[in-house]
C-alpha positions in Angstrom: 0.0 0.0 0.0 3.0 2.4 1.0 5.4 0.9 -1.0 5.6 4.0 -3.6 4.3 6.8 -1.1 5.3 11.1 -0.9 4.0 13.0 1.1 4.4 15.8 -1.8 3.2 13.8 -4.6 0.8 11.7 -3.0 -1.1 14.1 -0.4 -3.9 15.7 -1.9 -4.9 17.7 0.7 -4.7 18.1 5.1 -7.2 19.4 7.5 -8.7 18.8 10.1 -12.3 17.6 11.4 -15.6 18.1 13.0 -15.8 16.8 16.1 -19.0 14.5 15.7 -17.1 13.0 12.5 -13.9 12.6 15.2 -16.3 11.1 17.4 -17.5 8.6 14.9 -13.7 7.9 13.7 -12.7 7.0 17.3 -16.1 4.9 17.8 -15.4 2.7 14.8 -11.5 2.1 15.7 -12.4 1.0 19.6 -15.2 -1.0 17.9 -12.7 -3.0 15.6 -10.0 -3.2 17.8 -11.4 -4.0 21.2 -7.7 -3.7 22.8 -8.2 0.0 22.6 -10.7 0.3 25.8 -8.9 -1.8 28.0 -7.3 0.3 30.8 -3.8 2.0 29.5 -0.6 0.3 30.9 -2.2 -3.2 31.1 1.3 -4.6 29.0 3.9 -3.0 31.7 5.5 -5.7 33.7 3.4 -6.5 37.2 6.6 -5.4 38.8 6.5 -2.2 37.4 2.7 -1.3 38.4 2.6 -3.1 42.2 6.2 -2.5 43.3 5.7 1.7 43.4 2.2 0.9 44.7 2.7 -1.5 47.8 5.2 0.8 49.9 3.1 3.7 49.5 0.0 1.8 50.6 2.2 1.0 54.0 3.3 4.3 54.7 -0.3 5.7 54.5 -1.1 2.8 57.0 1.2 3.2 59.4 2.0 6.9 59.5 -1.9 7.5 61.6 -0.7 4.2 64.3 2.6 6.0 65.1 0.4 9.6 65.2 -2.0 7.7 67.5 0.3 6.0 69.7 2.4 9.2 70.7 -1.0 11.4 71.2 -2.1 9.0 73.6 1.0 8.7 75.6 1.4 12.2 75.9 -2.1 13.3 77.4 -5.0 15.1 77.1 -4.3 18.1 74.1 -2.6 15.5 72.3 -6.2 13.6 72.4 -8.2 16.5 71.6 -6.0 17.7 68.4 -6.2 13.9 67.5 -10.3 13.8 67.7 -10.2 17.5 66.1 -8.1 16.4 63.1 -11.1 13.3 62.5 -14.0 15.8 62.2 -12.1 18.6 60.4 -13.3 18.9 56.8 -9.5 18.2 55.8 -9.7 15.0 56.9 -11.9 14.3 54.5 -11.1 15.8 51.6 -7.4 13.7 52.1 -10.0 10.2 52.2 -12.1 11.9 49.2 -9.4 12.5 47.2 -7.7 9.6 47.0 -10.4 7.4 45.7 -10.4 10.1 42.5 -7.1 10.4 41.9 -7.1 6.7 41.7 -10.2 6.7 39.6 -8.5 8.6 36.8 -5.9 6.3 36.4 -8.3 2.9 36.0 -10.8 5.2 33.6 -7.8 5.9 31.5 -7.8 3.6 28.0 -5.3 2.8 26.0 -7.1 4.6 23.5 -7.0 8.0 25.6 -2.9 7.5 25.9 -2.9 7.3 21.8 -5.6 10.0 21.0 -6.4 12.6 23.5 -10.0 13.4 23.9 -8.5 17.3 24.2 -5.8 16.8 20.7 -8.1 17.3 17.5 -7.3 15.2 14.7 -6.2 15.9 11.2 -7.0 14.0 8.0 -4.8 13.9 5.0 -6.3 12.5 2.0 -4.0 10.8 -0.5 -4.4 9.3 -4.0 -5.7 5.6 -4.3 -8.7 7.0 -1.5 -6.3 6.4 1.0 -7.3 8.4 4.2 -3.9 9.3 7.1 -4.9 10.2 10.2 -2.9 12.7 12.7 -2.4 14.1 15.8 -0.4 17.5 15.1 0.4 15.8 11.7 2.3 12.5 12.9 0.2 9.6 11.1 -1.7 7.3 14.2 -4.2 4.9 11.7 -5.4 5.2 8.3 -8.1 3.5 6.0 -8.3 2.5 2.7 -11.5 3.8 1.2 -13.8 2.5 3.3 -12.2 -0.5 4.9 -11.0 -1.2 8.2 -8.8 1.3 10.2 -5.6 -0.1 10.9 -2.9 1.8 13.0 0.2 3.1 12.3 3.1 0.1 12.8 5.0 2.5 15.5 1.5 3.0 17.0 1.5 -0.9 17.1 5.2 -1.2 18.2 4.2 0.7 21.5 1.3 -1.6 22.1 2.5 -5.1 20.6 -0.8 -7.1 21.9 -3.0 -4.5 20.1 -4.0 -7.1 16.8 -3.9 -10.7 16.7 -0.2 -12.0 15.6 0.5 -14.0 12.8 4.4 -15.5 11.9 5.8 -15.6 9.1 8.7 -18.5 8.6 12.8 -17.0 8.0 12.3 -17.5 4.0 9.4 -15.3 3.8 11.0 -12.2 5.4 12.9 -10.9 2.6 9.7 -10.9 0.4 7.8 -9.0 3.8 10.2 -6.4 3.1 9.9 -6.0 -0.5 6.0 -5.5 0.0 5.2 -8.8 -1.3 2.1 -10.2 0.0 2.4 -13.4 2.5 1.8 -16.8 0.3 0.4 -19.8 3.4 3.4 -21.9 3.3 5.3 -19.6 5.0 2.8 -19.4 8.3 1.9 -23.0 7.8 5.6 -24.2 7.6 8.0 -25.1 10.9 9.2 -21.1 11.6 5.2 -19.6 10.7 2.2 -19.8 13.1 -1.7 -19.1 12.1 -3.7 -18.8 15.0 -7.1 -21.0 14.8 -10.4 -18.5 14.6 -9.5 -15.5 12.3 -12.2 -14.2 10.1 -11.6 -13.5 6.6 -10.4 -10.0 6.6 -8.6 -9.3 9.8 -6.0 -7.1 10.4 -3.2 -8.8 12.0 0.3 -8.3 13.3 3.0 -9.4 10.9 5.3 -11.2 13.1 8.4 -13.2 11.6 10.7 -16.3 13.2 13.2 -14.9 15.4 12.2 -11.7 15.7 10.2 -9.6 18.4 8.9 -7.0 17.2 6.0 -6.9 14.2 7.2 -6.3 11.1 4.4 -5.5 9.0 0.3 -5.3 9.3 -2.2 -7.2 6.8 -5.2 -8.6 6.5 -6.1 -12.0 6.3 -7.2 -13.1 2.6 -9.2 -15.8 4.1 -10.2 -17.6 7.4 -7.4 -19.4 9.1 -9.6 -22.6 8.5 -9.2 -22.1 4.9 -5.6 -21.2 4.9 -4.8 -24.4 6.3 -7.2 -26.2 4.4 -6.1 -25.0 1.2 -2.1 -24.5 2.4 -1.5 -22.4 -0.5 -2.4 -18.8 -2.3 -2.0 -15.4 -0.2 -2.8 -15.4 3.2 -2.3 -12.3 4.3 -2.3 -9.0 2.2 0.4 -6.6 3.1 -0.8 -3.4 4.3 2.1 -1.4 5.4 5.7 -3.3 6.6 9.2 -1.5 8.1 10.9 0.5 5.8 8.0 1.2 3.6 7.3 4.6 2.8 5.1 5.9 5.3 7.6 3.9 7.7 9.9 6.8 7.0 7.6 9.6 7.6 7.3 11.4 10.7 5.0 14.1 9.9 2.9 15.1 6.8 2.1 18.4 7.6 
């Protein structure tokens, strides 16, 4: 799709868009790609997201005992100040606000972390009815007349578990990254994987044997049933792969 692509030649025209038709864009990508609603940092490591969180649960617990012990050793003021601090409207505001503070953070989709509610997006229309998307002009998704949306590869690269993964055997790589489209033998062979229960016409991570990161998107020419049944023919139709031409391109506008 991107293997001939300039942004001078090819771009027709930028701006960008109504907010009800931004509303409807976003609606339609979280539909397709239900990944995109689940809570934002749900791939970081558990010890990343519980190790910050467990000490600072313990201090909070243990800094009101220590406060509680010495104010009833000491006497009478100390008890008073203790039983004023309860019923001052400080105190709860600390309890209130900790609740909503952690309430952001669970509402928060990965979807919010790509597109901003606040950052308006841009459309850049291109030859071949090929539709960009962008946030201040760095491409995020596009669509292909009216097909499916499918996100930038760096977009995916950030979120890895974002589209089903497919693999690609060594042999086929070199032909990935000419922008040849993926034949079945080379996800039904030893080094290629096709996961059971893909529709006809998903879009799918491009994975390839021995390598981590994704290294193209496409969309499945047929069910994974029929791909294996008929083990030959293209399987996957390249979309966009590394080092294509909208690879390289870090703003249109």
């Amino acid at each position: 799709m991107f293997k001939k692509f300039s942004t001078r030649d090819d771009v027709s025209s930028s701006t960008s868009l109504k907010s009800s038709v931004q509303r409807h864009i976003r609606t339609g990508f979280c539909e397709q790609i239900p990944f995109l609603n689940l809570p934002a940092y749900t791939d970081a490591p558990k010890s990343e997201l519980q190790v910050p969180a467990e000490p600072a649960l313990e201090a909070k617990d243990e800094e009101p005992e220590e406060e509680v012990t010495k104010s009833s050793g000491k006497g009478g003021k100390k008890k008073g100040g203790g039983k004023k601090g309860g019923k001052n409207k400080g105190g709860k505001e600390d309890v209130d606000e900790a609740p909503a503070e952690g309430g952001d953070d669970q509402h928060l989709a990965v979807i919010d972390e790509i597109w901003p509610k606040k950052d308006a997006l841009g459309i850049s229309k291109c030859k071949d009815r090929i539709s960009i998307y962008t946030l201040d002009g760095v491409p995020i998704l596009w669509q292909h007349f009216d097909g499916p949306y499918v996100p930038s590869l760096k977009i995916l690269h950030k979120y890895p578990t974002m589209l089903p993964h497919v693999q690609i055997d060594r042999g086929a790589i070199k032909f990935l990254l000419a922008g040849a489209n993926m034949m079945a033998p080379g996800l039904l062979s030893k080094g290629g994987h096709l996961p059971d229960g893909l529709a006809e016409g998903t879009v799918v991570a491009i994975h390839a044997e021995g390598k981590e990161a994704a290294c193209g998107i496409g969309r499945l020419a047929a069910s994974s049933e029929e791909i294996k049944k008929s083990g030959k023919g293209v399987a996957v139709e390249v979309l966009c792969y590394i080092g294509d031409d909208l690879w390289v391109v870090d703003r249109l506008t």
